[in-house]
C-alpha positions as CSV (number, residue, x, y, z in Angstrom):
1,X,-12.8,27.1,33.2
2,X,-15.8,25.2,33.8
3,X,-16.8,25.6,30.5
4,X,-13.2,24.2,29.6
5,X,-14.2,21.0,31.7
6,X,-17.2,20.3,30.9
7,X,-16.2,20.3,26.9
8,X,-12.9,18.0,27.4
9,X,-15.2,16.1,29.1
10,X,-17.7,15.8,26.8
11,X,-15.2,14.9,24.0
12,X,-13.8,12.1,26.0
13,X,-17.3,10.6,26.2
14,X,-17.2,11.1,21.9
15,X,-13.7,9.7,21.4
16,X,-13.2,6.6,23.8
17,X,-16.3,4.6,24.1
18,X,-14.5,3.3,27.2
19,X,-15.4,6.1,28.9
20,X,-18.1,5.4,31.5
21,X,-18.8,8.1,33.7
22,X,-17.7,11.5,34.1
23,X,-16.1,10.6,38.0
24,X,-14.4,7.9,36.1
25,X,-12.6,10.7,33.7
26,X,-11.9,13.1,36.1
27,X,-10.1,10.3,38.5
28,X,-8.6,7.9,35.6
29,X,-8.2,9.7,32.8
30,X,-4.1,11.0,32.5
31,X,-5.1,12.6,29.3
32,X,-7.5,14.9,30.7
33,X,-5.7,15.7,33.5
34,X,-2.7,16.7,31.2
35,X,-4.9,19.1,28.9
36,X,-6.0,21.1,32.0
37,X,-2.1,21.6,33.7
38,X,-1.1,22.9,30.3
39,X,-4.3,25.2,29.4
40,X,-3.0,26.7,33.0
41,X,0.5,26.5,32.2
42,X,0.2,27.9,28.9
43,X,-2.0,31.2,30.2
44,X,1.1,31.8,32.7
45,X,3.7,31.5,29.8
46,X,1.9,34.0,28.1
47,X,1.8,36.3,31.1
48,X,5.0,36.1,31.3
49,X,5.5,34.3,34.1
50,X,8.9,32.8,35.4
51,X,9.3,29.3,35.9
52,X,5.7,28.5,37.0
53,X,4.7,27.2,33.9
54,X,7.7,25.1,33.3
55,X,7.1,23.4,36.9
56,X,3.5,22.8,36.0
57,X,4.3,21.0,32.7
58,X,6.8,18.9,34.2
59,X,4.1,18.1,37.5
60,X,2.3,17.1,34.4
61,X,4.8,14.6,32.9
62,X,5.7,13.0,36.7
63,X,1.5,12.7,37.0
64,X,0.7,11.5,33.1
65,X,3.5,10.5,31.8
66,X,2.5,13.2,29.1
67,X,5.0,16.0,28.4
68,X,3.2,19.5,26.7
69,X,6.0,22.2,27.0
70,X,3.5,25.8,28.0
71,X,4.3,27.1,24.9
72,X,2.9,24.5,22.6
73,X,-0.8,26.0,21.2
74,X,-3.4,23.9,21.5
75,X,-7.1,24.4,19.9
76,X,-10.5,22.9,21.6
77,X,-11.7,19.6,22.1
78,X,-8.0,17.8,22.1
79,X,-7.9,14.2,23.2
80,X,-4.9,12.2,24.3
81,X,-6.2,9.1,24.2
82,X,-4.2,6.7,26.8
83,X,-1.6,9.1,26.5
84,X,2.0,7.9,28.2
85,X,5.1,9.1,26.4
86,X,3.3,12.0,24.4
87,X,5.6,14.7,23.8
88,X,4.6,18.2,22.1
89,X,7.1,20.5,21.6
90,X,7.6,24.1,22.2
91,X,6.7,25.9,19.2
92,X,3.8,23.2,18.1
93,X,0.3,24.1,17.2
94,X,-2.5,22.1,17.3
95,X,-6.3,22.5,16.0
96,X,-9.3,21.5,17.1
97,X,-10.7,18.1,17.5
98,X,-7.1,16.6,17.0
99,X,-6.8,13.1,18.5
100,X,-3.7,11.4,19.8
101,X,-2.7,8.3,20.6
102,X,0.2,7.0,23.2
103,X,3.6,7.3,22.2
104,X,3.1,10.2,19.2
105,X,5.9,12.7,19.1
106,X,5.4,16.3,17.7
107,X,9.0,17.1,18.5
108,X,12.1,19.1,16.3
109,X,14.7,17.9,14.1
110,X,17.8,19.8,15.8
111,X,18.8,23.0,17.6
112,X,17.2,25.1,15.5
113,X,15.8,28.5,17.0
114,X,12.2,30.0,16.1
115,X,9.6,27.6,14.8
116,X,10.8,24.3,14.8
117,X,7.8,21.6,16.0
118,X,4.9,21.3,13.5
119,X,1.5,22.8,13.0
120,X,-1.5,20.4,13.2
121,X,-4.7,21.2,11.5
122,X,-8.0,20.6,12.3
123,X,-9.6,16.7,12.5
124,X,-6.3,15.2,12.7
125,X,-5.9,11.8,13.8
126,X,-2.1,10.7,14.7
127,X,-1.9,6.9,15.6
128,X,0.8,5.0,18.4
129,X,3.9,6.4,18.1
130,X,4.3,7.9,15.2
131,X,6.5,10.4,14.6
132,X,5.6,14.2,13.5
133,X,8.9,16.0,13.4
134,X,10.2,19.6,12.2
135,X,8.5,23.2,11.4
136,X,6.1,21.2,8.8
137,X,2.3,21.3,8.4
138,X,0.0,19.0,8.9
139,X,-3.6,19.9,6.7
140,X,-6.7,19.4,8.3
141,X,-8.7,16.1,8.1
142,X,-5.2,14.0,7.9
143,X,-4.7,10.4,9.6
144,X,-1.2,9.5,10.2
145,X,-1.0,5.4,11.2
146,X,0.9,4.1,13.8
147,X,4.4,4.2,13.8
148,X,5.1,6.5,11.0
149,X,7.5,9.4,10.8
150,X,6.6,12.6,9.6
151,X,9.1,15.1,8.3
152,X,7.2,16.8,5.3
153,X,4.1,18.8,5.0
154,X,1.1,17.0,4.5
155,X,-1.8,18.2,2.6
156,X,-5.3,17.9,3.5
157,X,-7.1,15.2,3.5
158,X,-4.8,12.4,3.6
159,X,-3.9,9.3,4.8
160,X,-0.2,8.8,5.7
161,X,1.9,6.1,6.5
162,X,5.4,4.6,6.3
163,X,9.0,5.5,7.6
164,X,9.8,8.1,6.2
165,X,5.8,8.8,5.8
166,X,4.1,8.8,2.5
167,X,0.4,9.8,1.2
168,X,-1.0,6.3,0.9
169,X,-4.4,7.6,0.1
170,X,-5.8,11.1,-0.7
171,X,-9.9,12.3,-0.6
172,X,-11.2,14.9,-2.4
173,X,-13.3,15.8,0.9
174,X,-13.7,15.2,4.7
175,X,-14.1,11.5,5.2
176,X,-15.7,10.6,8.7
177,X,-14.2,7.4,9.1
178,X,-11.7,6.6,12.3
179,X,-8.0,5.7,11.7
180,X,-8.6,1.9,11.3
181,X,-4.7,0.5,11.7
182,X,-6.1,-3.0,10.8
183,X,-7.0,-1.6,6.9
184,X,-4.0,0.9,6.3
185,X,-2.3,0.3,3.0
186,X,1.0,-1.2,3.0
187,X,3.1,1.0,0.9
188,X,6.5,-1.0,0.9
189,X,4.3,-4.0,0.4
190,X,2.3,-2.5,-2.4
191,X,5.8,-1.3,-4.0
192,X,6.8,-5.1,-3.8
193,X,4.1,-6.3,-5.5
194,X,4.2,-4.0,-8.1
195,X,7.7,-5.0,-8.8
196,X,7.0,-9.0,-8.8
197,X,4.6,-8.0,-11.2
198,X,6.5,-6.1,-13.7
199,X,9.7,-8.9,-13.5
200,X,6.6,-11.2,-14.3
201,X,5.6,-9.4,-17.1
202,X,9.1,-8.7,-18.5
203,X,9.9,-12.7,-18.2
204,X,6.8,-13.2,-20.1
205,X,7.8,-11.2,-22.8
206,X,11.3,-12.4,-22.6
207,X,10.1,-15.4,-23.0
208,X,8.0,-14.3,-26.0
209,X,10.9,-13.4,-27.7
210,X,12.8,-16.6,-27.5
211,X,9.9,-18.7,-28.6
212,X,9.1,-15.9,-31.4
213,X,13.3,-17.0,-32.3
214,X,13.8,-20.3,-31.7
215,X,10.4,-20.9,-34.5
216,X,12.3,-18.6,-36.8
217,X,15.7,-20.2,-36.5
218,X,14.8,-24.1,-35.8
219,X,18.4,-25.2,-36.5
220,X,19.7,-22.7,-34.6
């Protein structure tokens, strides 16, 4: 358990240069106080035990406005960073060194049964409130920016943004750049532009055309 602590704590220190001390993480820090109720919720659910865990995940939520059902599998060094409305489903698993921010949902799509909340690889950066839903996969190394919505697989190494959420840029290997929402590619914006430029092109030619006519037929 110490162990535990001491890791979390050091990956706070790594993640949020706001971080200033380690009594500052352990008081302040809703995030870390979220990760350790569920590590101790989820070793009861999988003893088995009744309504314990359930009562410790929802403690959880009333302290940290965080909700982490126990049965949600989560890898080392996890960072919530801020943290209030975070919601991870029952039947979600999550990698190591995956960082989220406020407001990100890795919830269902209906009343499915079985596996129904997403798998989240390894190195996976998912911005504010952005929206991971369904029995999909997330690859490792993927950043999802702020607001998006999820609902298909994504493969590694990707960049993904939009509603519904589309690959805006792909990497042929691990990049170590943060999730910088300031320099995300606008896809519908992008798909705009593209357009405006083709009508261009096609007026130009149109135009062409009627010039290439009109010196043909100059009576016409």
């Amino acid at each position: 358990m110490f162990r535990t602590i001491k890791e979390q704590i050091d990956t706070i220190f790594r993640e949020d240069p706001a971080a200033r001390s380690v009594l500052e993480i352990i008081l302040c820090y809703p995030g870390f106080h979220a990760i350790l109720l569920h590590r101790l919720a989820h070793k009861l659910h999988r003893a088995g035990v009744p309504l314990a865990p359930r009562f410790i995940s929802q403690l959880s939520r009333f302290l940290t406005g965080i909700e982490i059902h126990p049965g949600a599998k989560i890898g080392r060094r996890f960072f919530i960073d801020h943290g209030m409305g975070v919601v991870i489903g029952e039947t979600a698993e999550i990698g190591d060194d995956v960082l989220l921010y406020q407001g990100v949902t890795l919830g269902g799509t209906g009343k499915e049964k079985g596996k129904r909340h997403p798998t989240v690889g390894n190195h996976v950066v998912i911005g504010t409130g952005a929206k991971v839903l369904g029995n999909i996969k997330i690859g490792d190394y993927v950043k999802i920016g702020a607001g998006s919505v999820v609902i298909h697989s994504v493969p590694d190494h990707s960049t993904v943004v939009g509603v519904p959420g589309r690959i805006a840029r792909r990497y042929s290997e691990p990049v170590d750049d943060e999730l910088e929402h300031g320099k995300l590619p606008d896809i519908e914006a992008q798909a705009l532009e593209e357009l405006k430029q083709r009508v261009e092109r096609l007026e130009a030619q149109l135009r062409a055309l009627l010039d290439e006519k009109a010196a043909k037929n100059p009576d016409s």
